[in-house]
N, C-alpha and C positions, 0 to 999 in steps of 0.2 A: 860377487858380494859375500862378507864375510857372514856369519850365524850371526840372526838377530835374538836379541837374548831379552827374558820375560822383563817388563818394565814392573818389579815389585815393590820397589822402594816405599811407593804410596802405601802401605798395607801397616797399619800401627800395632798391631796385635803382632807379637813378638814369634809367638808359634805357629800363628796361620802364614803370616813373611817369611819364616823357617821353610814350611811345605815349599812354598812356592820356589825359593831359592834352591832346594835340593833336588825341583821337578827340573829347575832351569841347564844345572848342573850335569843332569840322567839326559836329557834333552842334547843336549851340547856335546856331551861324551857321544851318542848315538849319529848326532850331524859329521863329527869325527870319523866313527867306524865307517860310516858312507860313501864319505869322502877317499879313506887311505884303506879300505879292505877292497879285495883279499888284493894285496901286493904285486907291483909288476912281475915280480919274477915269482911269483905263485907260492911263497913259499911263504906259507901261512893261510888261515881259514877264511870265509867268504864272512864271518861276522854275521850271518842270518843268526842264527841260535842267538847268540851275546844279545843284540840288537831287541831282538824281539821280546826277551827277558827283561830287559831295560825297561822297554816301552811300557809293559807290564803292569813293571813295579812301579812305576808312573801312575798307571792307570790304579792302583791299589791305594796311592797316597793319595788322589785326587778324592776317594770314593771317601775317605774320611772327613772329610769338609765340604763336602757338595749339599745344595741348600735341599734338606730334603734328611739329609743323614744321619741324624742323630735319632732320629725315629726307627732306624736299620739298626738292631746288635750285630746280624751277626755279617761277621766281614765278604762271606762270599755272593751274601743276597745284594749287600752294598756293590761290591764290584759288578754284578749282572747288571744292577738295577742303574749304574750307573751309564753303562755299555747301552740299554736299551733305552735309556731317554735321553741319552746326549750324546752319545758320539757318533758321528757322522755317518750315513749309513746310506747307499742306494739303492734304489730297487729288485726287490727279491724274486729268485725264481728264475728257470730260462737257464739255468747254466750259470747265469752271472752273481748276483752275491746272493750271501746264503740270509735265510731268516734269521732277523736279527735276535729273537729271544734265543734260540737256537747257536747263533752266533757267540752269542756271551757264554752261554755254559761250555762252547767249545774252545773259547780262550780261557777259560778259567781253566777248565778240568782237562783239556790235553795239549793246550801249550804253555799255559802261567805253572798248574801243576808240576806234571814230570819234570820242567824246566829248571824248577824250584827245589825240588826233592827226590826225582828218581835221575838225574843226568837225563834228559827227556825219553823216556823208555816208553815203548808205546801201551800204553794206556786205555781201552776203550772205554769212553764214556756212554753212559746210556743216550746222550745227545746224539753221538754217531750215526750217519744216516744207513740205513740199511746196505748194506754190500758195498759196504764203504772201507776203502784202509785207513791204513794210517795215516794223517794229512802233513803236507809238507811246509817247507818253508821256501819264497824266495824273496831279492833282493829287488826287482824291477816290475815283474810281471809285464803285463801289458802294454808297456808306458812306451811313446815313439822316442824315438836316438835321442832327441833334444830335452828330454826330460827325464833321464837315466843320470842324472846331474842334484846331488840332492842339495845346493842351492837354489837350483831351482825349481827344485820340490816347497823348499823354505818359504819362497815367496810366492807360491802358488797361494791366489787369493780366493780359489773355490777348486773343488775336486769335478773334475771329471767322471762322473757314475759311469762311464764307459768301461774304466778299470777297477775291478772290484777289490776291494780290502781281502775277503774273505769270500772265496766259489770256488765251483769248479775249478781243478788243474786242467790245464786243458791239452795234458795225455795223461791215459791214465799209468798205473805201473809196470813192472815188470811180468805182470802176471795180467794185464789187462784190466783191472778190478778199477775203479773210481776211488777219484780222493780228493780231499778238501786244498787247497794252498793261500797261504797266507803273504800277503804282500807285503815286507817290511819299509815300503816307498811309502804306500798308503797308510801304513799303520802309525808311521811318524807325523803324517802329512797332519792324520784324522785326531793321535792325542795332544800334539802340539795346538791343534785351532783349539779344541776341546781344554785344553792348562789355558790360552788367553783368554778366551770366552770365562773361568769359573776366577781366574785372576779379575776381571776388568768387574764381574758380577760384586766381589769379597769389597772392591772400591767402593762400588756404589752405592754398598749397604751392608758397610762394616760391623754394624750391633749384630747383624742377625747371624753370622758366621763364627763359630769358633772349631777348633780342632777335635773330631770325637775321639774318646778311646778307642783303641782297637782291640 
């Protein structure tokens, strides 16, 4: 089945319809890289980094019109505050995903950051958990054979907390040390539910939504 794509048409306000068609667009490009990275004959990159940048920037456009938002100036409390009341999250602790207030400042500050402004150089954030390195990125994580398929990540109509967004790698580095990894299956899985859910919300009660500065 091909990418199903946001139904935003309904949205009368010219600039919140805007967000959403350009979330549709970051979305779509990302179901792309999934689909055709890294290349049969290897030649070319795994698209984790690109991917997760994307997803991101996503999540930074949504933070400005989420109901709740316009009461946030500043853009990085919005992005956290967005991460920890809405997007999809399972239970912390245990090896398996990390605390989600936790979580947010570690997408903000060392993968949306670097990502965005240093070519991802590592960074430690004060988030970083003690005797932790640098956290990574992959493309699948935990997912069984039949779901390393990002259509049918697409229509995945509930996550499986089994597989965490965001925990434990589970080896650690080269040096033995512990580090965080980020699942870019999950990550699309979790802002794509999170773009229909604030899409279907802006329908149902279009006065109270407009687009904040950033």
């Amino acid at each position: 089945m091909p990418y199903s794509h946001l139904d935003h048409q309904g949205i009368q306000d010219a600039d919140l319809r805007k967000v959403f068609e350009h979330a549709d667009d970051y979305l779509h490009d990302v179901y792309g890289m999934l689909r055709l990275l890294p290349p049969p004959d290897r030649d070319g990159g795994g698209g984790n980094f690109a991917a997760s940048l994307v997803l991101l920037c996503v999540v930074d456009g949504l933070a400005r019109i989420w109901p709740g938002s316009s009461a946030i100036k500043d853009p990085e409390k919005r992005f956290k505050k967005l991460i920890e009341r809405r997007l999809h999250w399972g239970p912390e602790g245990n090896g398996k995903w990390l605390h989600k207030g936790t979580a947010a400042d570690q997408l903000y500050a060392e993968f949306r950051n670097p990502l965005v402004h240093e070519l991802g150089s590592d960074k430690s954030a004060t988030s970083r958990l003690p005797g932790y390195e640098e956290p990574i990125i992959g493309t699948w994580g935990g997912l069984p054979d039949e779901l390393q398929n990002v259509g049918a990540i697409d229509r995945l109509e509930a996550w499986n907390d089994q597989w965490p967004i965001l925990g434990d790698a589970p080896e650690p580095d080269e040096n033995g040390k512990p580090r965080l990894k980020l699942t870019i299956a999950g990550l699309y899985w979790a802002v794509k539910r999170l773009t229909v859910e604030l899409l279907e919300e802006c329908k149902s009660g279009q006065s109270k939504h407009r687009v904040t500065a950033s």
